[in-house]
C-alpha positions as CSV (number, residue, x, y, z in Angstrom):
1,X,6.1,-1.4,5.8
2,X,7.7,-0.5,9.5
3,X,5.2,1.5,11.2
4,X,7.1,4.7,12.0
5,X,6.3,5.0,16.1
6,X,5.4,1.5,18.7
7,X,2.2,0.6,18.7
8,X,0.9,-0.8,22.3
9,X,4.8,-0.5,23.2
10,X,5.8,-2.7,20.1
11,X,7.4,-2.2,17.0
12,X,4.7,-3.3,14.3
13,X,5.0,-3.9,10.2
14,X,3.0,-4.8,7.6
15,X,3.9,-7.2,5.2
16,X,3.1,-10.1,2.6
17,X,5.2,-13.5,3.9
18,X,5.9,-16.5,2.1
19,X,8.2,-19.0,2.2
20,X,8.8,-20.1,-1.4
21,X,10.9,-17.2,-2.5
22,X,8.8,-14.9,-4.9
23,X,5.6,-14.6,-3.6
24,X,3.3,-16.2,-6.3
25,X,-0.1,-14.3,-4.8
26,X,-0.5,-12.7,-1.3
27,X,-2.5,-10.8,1.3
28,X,-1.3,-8.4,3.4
29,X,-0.4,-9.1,7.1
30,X,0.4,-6.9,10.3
31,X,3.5,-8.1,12.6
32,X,4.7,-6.9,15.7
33,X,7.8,-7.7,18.0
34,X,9.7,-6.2,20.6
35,X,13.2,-6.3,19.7
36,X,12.8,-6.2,15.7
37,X,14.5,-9.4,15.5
38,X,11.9,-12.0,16.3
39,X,8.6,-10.4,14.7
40,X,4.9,-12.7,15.8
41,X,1.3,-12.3,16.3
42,X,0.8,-12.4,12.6
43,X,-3.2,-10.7,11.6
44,X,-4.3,-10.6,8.3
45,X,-5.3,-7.2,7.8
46,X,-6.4,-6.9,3.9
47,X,-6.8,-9.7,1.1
48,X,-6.5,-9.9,-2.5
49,X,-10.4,-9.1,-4.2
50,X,-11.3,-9.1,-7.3
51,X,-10.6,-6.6,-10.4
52,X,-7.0,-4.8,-10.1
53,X,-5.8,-6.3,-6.9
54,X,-7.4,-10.0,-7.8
55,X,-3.5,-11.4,-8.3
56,X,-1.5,-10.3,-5.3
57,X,-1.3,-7.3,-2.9
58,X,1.6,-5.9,-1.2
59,X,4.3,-3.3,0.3
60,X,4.2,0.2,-0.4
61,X,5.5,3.1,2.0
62,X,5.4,3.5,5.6
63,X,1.7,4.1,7.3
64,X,1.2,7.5,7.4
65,X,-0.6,8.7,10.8
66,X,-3.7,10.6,10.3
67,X,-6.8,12.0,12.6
68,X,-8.9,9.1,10.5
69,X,-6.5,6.4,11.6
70,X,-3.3,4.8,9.3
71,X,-3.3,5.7,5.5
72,X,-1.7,2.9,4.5
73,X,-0.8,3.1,0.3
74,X,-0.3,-0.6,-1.4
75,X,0.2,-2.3,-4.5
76,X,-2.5,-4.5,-6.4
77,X,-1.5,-7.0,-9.5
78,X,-4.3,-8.0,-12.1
79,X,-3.1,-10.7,-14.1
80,X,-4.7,-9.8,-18.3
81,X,-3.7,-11.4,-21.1
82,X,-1.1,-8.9,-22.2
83,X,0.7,-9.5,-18.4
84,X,0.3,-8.1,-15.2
85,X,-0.7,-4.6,-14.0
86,X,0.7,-2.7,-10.9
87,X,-1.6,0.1,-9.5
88,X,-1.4,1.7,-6.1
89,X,-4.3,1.3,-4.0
90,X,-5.1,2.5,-0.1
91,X,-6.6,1.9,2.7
92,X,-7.2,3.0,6.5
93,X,-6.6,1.1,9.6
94,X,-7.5,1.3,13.2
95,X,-5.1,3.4,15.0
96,X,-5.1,1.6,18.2
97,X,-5.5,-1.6,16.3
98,X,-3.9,-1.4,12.8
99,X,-4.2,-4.5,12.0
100,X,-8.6,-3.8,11.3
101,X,-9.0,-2.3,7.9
102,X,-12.0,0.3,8.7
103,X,-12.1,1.8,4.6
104,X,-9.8,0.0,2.0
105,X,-10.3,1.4,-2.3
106,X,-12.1,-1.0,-4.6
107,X,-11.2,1.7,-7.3
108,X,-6.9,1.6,-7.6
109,X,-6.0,5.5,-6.8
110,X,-3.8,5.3,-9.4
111,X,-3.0,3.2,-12.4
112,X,-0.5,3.1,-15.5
113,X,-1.4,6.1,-18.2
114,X,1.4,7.8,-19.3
115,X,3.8,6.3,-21.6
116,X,6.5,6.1,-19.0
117,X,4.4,3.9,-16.9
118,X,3.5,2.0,-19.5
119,X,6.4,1.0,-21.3
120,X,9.8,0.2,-20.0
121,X,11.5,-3.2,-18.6
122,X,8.5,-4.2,-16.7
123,X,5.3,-2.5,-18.6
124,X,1.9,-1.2,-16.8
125,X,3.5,-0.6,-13.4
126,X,3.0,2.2,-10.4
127,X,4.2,1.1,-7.4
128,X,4.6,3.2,-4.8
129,X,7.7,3.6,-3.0
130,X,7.6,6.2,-0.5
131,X,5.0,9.3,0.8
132,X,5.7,12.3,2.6
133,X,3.5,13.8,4.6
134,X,3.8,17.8,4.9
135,X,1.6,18.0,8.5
136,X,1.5,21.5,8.1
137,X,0.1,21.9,4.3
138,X,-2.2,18.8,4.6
139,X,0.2,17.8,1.4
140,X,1.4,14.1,0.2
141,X,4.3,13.2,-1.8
142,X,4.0,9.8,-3.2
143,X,6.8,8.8,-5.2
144,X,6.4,5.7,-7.2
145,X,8.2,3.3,-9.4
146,X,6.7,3.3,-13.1
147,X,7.3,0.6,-15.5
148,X,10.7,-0.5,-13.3
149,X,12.5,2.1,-15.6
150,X,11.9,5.9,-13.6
151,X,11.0,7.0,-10.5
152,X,7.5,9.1,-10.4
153,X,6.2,11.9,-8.4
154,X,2.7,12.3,-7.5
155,X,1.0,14.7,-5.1
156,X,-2.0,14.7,-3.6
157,X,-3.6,16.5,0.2
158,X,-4.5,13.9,2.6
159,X,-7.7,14.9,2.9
160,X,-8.4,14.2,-0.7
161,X,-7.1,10.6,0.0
162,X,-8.9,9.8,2.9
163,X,-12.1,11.1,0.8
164,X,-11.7,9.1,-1.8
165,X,-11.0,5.9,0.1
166,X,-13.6,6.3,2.1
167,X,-16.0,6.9,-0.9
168,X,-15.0,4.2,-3.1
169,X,-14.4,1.6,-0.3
170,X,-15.8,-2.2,0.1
């Protein structure tokens, strides 16, 4: 997730690293560098927790820039017995410092419900792929992957968002 402007004159990006390949669990980290080639300072910035993001956390659009700080819109995994389950979950961070989480959801904002999400090659899966922020209408497009078959479309004001992280944060 590239930060869309320099922050402190760098260019910054959240992300989950590993160095096995597929990353078996994961927390989120902020990077920075200045020539996008060599990327350093890594800060953990959220961590997997219990419930619907207890497997592994990870990438979802750029941070949006808001009045409250970065809305930043992930993924959590929960490992049941019938697989695993994608939800989209969110959080705010500092927006001189981005890589402190000031509000992050312990409720997912949303989860698998309607058929297409929960049936296709991979079942029980939102993921969100991109948001678009309308700065004049307050309006978010999220558009999200659902069961790795179609693409989705959500919308939502940011306002509402911020709310609700806000509310149902750790």
């Amino acid at each position: 997730m590239l930060f869309p402007k320099k922050i402190d004159g760098k260019f910054a990006l959240l992300n989950r690293p590993t160095s096995r390949g597929h990353c078996v669990g994961g927390n989120i980290y902020y990077s920075e560098s200045y020539d996008m080639e060599y990327w350093g300072h890594h800060r953990m910035v959220i961590a997997t927790t219990m419930g619907w993001q207890g497997t592994k956390i990870g990438a979802g659009p750029i941070p949006i820039e808001t009045d409250e700080g970065w809305l930043m819109l992930y993924h959590g995994v929960t490992q049941m017995a019938s697989g695993m389950i994608y939800s989209i979950g969110g959080a705010i961070l500092d927006k001189e410092k981005p890589w402190k989480a000031l509000y992050r959801t312990k409720n997912m904002i949303m989860g698998p419900e309607a058929t297409y999400e929960r049936s296709g090659d991979c079942d029980n899966v939102v993921f969100p792929c991109a948001a678009l922020a309308d700065s004049d209408t307050g309006r978010i497009a999220i558009y999200y992957g659902a069961a790795d078959t179609v693409l989705g479309l959500a919308f939502c004001e940011v306002n509402e968002i911020i709310d609700f992280i806000k509310k149902n944060s750790y």
